[in-house]
C-alpha positions as CSV (number, residue, x, y, z in Angstrom):
1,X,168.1,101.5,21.7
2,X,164.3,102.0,22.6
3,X,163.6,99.8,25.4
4,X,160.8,96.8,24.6
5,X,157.7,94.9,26.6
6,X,160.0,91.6,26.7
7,X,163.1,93.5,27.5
8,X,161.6,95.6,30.3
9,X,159.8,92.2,31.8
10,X,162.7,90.9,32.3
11,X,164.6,93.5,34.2
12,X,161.8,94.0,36.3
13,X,161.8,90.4,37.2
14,X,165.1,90.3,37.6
15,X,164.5,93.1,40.0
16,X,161.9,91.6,41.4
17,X,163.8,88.4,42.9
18,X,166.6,90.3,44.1
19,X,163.9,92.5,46.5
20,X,162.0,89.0,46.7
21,X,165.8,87.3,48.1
22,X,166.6,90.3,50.3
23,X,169.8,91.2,47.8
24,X,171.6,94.3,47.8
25,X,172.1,95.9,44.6
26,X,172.8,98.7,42.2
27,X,170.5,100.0,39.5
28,X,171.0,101.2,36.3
29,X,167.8,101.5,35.0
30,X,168.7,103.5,32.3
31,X,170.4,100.7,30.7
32,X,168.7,97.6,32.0
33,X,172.5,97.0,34.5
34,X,171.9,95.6,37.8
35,X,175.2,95.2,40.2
36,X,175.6,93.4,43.4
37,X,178.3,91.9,45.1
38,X,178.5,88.9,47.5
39,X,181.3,88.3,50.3
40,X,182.8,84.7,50.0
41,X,184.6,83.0,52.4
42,X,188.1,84.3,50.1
43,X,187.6,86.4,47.4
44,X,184.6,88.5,47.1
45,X,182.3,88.0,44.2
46,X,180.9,91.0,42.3
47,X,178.4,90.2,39.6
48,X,177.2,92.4,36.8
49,X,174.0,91.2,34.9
50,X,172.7,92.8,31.8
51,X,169.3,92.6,29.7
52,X,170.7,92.3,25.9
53,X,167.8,93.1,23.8
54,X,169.7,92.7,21.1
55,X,169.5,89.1,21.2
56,X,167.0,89.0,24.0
57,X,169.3,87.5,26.8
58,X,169.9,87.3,30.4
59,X,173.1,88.2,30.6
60,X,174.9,87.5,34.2
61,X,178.8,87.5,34.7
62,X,181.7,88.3,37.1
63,X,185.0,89.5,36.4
64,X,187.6,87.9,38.7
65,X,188.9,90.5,40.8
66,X,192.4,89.5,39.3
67,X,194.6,89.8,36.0
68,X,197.0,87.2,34.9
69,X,200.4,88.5,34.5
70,X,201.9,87.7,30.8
71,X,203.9,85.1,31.8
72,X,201.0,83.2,33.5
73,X,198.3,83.2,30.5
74,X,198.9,80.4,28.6
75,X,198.5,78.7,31.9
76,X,195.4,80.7,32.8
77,X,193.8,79.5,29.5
78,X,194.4,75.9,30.4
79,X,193.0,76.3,33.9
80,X,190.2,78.2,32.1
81,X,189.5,75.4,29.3
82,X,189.7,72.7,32.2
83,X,187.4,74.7,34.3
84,X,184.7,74.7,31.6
85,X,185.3,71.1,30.6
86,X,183.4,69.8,33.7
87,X,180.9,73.1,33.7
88,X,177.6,72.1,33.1
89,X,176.1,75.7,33.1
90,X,178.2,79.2,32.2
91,X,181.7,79.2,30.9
92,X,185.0,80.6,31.7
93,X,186.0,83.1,29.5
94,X,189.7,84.6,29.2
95,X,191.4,87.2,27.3
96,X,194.7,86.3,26.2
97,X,195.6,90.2,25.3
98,X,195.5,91.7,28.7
99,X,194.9,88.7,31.3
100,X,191.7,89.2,32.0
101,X,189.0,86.0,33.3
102,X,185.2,86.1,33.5
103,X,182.2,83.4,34.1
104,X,179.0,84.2,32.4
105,X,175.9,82.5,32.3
106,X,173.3,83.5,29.5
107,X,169.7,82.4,29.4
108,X,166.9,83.5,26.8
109,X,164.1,85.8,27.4
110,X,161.9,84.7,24.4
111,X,158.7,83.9,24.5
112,X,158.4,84.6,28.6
113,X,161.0,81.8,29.3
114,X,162.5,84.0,31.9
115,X,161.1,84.0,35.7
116,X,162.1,84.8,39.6
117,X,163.4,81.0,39.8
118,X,165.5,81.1,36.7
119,X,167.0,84.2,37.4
120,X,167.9,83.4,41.1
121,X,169.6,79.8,39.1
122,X,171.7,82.0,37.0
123,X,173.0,84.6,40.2
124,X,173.5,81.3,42.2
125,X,175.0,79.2,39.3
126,X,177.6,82.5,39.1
127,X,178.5,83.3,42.8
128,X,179.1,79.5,43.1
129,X,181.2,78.5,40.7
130,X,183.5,81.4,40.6
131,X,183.3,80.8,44.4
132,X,184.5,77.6,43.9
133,X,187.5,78.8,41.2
134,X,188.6,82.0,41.6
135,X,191.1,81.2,45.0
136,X,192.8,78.2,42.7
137,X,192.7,80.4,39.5
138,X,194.0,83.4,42.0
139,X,196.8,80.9,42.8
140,X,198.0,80.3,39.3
141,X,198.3,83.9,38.6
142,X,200.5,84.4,41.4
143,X,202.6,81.3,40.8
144,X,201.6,79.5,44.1
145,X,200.0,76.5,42.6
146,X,201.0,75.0,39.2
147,X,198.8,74.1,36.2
148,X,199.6,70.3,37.1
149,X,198.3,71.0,40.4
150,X,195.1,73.2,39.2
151,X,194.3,69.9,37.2
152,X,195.3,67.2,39.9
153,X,192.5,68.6,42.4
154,X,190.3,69.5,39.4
155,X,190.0,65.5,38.8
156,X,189.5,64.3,42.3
């Protein structure tokens, strides 16, 4: 697909922030792909964001560095749907077939409604909440916590 003006802004201010912030990151210029990766205090949080211009979005997600095992999905899905119940920005996403959990956070480039401040929101709105997640999603998968547990600390 032929690169456009808008599309090009935006992954040049998205570029722009993260030399602006002092972030360390990957390139793909090619295809409008940045990659970076942030160290967490347990699991490390690696976060891919994309220029769709398609549909003219931000496009900012991170794979949890973790599958569920088949007999822990249905539970996954729970934690997943409870997660996003109380998400105010971004959602869980999980794949039922193979195990797999994302967060993503989308935001429109349209009409210049994309700066440095809104794309630094969506990085930190990312790197936060699956901070906040991924060690008590990490502990359904391997059966140390229980679903009823996940949902107990969810609501205090």
């Amino acid at each position: 697909m032929a690169k456009t003006q808008a599309g090009l802004n935006a992954y040049r201010t998205l570029i722009s922030m993260m030399n602006n912030k002092g972030l360390r990151y990957t390139s793909f210029d090619d295809k409008l792909r940045v990659e970076l990766g942030f160290n967490t205090d347990d699991l490390d949080v690696k976060l891919i964001c994309i220029i769709d211009e398609e549909r003219e979005l931000v496009r900012i997600f991170s794979f949890l560095p973790f599958k569920f095992p088949e007999d822990k999905r249905v539970e996954g899905a729970i934690a997943a749907t409870v997660a996003n119940y109380s998400t105010v920005n971004g959602s869980f996403d999980f794949d039922m077939s193979d195990g797999e959990m994302l967060f993503r956070c989308v935001n429109s480039y349209r009409n210049g409604g994309f700066n440095e401040d809104i794309a630094h929101y969506m990085v930190s709105i990312v790197v936060n909440t699956v901070d906040d997640y991924n060690d008590r999603f990490f502990g359904i998968a391997k059966g140390m916590i229980s679903i009823q547990d996940f949902m107990e600390k969810k609501n205090r």
